[in-house]
N, C-alpha and C positions, 0 to 999 in steps of 0.2 A: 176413458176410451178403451182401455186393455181391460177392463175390470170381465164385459163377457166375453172377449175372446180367451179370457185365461182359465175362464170357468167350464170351456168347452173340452170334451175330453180329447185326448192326445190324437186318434184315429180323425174325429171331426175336422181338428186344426186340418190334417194332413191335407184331406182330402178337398176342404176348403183353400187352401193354401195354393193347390193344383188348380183346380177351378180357374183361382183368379189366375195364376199362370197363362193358364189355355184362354181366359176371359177377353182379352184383346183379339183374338187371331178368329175365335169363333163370334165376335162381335162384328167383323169386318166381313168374315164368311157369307152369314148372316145377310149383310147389306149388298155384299155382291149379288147371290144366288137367289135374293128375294124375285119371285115371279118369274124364274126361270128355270127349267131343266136341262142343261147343260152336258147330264152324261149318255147319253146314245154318242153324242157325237165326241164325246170326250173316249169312249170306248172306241170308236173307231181310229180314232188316232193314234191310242195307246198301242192298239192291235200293229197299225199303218208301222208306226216305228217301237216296234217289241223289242227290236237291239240296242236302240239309244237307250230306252224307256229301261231295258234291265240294266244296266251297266249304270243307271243315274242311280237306282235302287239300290243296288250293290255296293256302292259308294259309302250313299246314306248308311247302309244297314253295319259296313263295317264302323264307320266312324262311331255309330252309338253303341255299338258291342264293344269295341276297345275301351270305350271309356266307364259303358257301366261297369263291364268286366274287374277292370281295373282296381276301380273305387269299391265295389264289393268285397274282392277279395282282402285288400286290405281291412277291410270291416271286419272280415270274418278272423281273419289273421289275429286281429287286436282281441276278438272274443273267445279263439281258440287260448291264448295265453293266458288270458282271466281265469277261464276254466278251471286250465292245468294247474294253477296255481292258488285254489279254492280252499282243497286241504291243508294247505298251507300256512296255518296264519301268523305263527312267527317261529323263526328260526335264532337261535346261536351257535356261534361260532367263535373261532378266537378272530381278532381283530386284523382287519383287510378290509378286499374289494367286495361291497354285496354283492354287484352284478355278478359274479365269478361265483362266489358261494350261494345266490339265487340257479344260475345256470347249473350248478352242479347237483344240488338237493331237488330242483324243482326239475328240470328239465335233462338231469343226469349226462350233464356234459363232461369228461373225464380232465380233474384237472388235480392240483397237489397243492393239499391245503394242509397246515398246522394244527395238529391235535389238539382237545381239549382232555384235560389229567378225570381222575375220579371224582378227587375231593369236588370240582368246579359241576360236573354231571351230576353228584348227589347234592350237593347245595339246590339245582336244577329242578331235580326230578322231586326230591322231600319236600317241594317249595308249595306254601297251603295253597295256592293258588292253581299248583299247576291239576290237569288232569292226565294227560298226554306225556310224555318227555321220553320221544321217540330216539336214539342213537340213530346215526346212520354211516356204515361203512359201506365203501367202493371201492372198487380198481381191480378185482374181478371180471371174466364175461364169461358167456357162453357162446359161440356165432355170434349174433350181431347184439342180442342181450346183454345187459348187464345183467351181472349180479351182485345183488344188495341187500347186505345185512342190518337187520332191524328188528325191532320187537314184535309179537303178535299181535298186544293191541293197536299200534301204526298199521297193520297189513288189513287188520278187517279196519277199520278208521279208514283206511282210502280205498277200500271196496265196499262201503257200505253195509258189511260185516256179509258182502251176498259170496262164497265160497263156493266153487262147485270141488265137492271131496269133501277134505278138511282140513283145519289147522294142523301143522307140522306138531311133531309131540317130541322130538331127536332131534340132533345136532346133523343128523344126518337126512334130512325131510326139507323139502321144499316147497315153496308157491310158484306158479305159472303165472304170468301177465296175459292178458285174454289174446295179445298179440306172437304169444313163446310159441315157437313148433314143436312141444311136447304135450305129451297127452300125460292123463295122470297113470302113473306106475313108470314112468321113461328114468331112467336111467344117467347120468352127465356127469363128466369130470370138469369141472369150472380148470379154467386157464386163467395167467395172470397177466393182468394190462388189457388192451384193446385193441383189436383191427390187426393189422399186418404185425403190429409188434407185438401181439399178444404169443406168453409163452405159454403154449398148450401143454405143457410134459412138467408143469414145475408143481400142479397140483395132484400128479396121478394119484397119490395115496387115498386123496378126498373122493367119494363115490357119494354123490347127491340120488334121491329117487322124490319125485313130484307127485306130491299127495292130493296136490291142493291147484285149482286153478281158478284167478280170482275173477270176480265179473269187470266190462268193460270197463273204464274211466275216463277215455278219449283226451289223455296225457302220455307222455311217454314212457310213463308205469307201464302204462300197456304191455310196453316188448322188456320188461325185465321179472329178472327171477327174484324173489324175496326169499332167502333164505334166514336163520334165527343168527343175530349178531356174533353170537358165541362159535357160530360155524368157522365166520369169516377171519377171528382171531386166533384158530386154531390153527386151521392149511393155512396160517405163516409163520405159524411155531411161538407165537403168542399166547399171554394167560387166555382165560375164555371167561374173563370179569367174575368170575366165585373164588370162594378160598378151597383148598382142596379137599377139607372133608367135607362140600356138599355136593361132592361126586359130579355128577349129568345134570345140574340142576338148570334149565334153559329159561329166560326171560329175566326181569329187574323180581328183587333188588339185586344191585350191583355190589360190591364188594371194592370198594376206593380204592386198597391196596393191591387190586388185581385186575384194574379195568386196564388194559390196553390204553385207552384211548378214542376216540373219537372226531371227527373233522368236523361235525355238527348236528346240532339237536335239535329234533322240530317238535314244539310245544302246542299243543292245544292246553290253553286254559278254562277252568269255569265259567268265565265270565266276560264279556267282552271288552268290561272295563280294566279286566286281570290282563288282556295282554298289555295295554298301552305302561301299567305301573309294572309287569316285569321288565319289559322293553325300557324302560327307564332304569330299571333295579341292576340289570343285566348288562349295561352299558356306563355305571360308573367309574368301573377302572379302565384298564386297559388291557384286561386279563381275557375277559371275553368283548365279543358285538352281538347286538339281539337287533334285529330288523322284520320288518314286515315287509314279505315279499310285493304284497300289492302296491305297495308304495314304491318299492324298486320299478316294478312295471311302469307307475303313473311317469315316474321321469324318464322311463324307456320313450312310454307313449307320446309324452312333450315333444322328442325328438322324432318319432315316429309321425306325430303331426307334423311337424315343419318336412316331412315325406307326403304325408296324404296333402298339405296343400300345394306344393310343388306337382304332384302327380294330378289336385285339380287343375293346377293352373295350364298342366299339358293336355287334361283335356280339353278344358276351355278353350284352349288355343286352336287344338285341334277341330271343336266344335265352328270357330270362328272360320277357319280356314275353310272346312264344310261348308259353312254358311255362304261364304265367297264362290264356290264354287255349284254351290247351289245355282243361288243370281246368273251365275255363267254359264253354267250348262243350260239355264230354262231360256235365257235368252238364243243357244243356241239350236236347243232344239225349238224355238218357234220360231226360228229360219228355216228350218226345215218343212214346216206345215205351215208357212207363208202363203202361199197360193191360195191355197185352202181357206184361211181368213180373208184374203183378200177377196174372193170370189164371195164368201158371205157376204161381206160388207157391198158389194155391186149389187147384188139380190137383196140387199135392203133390209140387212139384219143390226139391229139395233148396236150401238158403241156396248152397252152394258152388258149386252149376251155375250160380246165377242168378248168381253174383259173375263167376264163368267168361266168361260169354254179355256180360255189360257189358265186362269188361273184356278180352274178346276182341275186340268190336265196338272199344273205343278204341286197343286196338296196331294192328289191322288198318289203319286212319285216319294215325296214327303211322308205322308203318312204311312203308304207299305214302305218304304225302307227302315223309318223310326220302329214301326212294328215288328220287321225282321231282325232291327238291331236288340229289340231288346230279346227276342228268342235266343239271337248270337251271343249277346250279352249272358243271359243266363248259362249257354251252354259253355261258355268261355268261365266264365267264374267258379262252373261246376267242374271242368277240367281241373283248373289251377287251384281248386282245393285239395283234390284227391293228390296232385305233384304233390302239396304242400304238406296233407298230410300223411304220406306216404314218406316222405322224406325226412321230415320233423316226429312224426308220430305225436303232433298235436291234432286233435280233432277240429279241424275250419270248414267249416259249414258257409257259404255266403251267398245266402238268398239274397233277393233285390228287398231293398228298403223303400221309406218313401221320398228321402233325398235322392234317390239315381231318379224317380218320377217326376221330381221339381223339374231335375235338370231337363229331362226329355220335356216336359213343358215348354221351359223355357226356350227350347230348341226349336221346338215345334212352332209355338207364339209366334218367333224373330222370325224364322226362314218362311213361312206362309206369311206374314208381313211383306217378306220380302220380295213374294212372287208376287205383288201387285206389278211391280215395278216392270218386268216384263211385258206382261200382261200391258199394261199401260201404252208401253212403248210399241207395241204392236200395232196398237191404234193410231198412231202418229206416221207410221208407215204409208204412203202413198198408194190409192187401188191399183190404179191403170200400169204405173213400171212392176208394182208385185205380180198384176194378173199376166204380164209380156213378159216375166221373168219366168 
């Protein structure tokens, strides 16, 4: 029984999937509306009561923009961090919390982690495996940038080697993040720490000039400066990882006996079977931790799902609620154009027109509000990315998918279901006290 539906491609599923959603409500439509035309006088109605008729719209259209809105954004949220975290693929550090050394490497959040020595970085970086073995220092800014020390080949690796200028060639040469407000030839004395506590006077001696500005990566690279490791161990009066007769010499190899140190190193290996056996190789003692960010994330994401089902279950509920007030509102606006049916039905207009004409009037309600919900819906999602990525400096994008379409099916299905039930009841209303009323 699954064997063709699994053979169908992913798009098909969907839009079958939908289909059968909408399959009951446009099955019953269908059987109302057969042999009847309904909307001249469903248009007049509409017109008759334009005020009830917008405010029933309005309702609808908020309830399904809140909830696409919602469930989108977190969609997008969960692929903005994948993203940022792509370059990524495995990090070491000395032994702790990943999350915390994830947040800080990946996501450059300012926190104080324990060194790794030389000897442990050249073990690292010499390893046949590796190809990558970036250093990474912080606790630098500039404004709202950080600044972060690393090697050359890490800075074109997470720009796709796309530079506008060029590579730093001095301890004195920087990169821009496509997000930095420096232009290339600008000028900047880096401060020490961040935000309010950062002390702006403790590195005046250091004079940075920005050679290089890299292209986007919709991470929070974006708004950081990359300057060459050896800068950041110097303005603290630190070796700068060479021995001394190799002068200005900027990039690995490193020199064991004069590395500073490092808080952690993010490895691209050859192969992708080489990360899983350093990550094992790298995790023997207790000297260092070798983690793969994405895996950090996937058990971020476990706990992030028991959020998105929780956020569907409010919408659901919210929908439900809707759905209720749907029913109540359609029965109360056909109190209102009571006379009006009931004067049909004396003129001798059939039971199944009049059911028509009601329940034509509550899809038509239904169906523009679901459609304006999901315009609301897009523009709400589109809002609360730009907060998100403006705030984060992750890149969240959250178009509608085709789960927020299921839903709005299924929404659509129930509550035009549901406007029989008025519709029905209408008919059961007495002519003679509706036409005297």
């Amino acid at each position: 029984m699954t064997g063709p539906w699994n053979d169908l491609p992913a798009l098909a599923q969907d839009i079958l999937w939908a289909l059968m959603l909408l399959s009951p409500a446009l099955i019953v439509g269908g059987i109302v509306l057969r042999g009847y035309a309904p909307w001249p006088l469903v248009r007049a109605i509409l017109w008759r009561f334009r005020g009830a008729s917008a405010l029933f719209v309005l309702l609808i259209a908020i309830s399904v923009g809140m909830g696409i809105g919602l469930l989108a954004q977190e969609r997008g949220l969960r692929r903005g961090t994948a993203q940022a975290a792509d370059k990524f693929d495995l990090v070491i550090s000395a032994p702790g919390s990943e999350l915390s050394v994830m947040m800080a490497t990946v996501f450059l959040q300012p926190t104080d982690m324990p060194l790794l020595d030389g000897d442990t970085y050249a073990a690292i970086a010499t390893h046949e495996n590796v190809e990558i073995a970036a250093p990474i220092a912080f606790g630098d800014s500039f404004g709202n940038a950080s600044v972060i020390g690393t090697t050359a080949d890490f800075a074109r690796y997470l720009a796709d080697d796309q530079i506008d200028g060029r590579m730093w060639q001095t301890a004195g040469e920087a990169l821009a993040g496509a997000l930095v407000p420096l232009a290339i030839g600008a000028e900047f004395h880096p401060a020490h720490g961040h935000g309010d506590s950062a002390e702006t006077d403790a590195h005046d001696g250091a004079e940075l000039t920005v050679v290089g500005r890299l292209a986007p990566t919709g991470t929070p690279w974006d708004r950081a400066i990359l300057v060459p490791i050896e800068t950041i161990w110097e303005v603290h009066g630190l070796a700068n990882g060479h021995a001394p007769a190799k002068g200005t010499q900027i990039g690995p190899p490193f020199d064991a006996a004069y590395f500073p140190g490092t808080p952690a190193v993010v490895v691209r290996s050859k192969a992708l079977w080489a990360n899983y056996a350093l990550r094992a190789e790298f995790t023997r003692d207790r000297e260092t931790m070798a983690f793969f960010p994405g895996a950090v994330l996937a058990q971020l994401y476990r706990v992030l799902g028991d959020v998105r089902q929780i956020m569907s279950l409010m919408a659901l509920v919210t929908q439900v609620l809707v759905a209720a007030a749907v029913l109540l509102g359609l029965f109360i606006l056909s109190r209102l154009f009571h006379r009006q049916i009931a004067l049909l039905r004396a003129l001798g207009a059939p039971g199944r027109f009049i059911l028509a004409v009601v329940w034509s009037f509550g899809a038509t309600l239904l169906i523009t509000g679901a459609a304006l919900g999901v315009l609301s819906g897009i523009g709400a999602a589109s809002v609360l990315a730009r907060i998100v990525t403006a705030r984060t400096d992750i890149l969240v994008t959250a178009p509608l998918g085709w789960s927020d379409f299921h839903v709005l099916a299924g929404f659509l299905s129930v509550t035009l279901l549901l406007s029989l039930v008025p519709a029905a009841v209408v008919l059961r209303h007495p002519v003679v006290p509706s036409l005297r009323a």
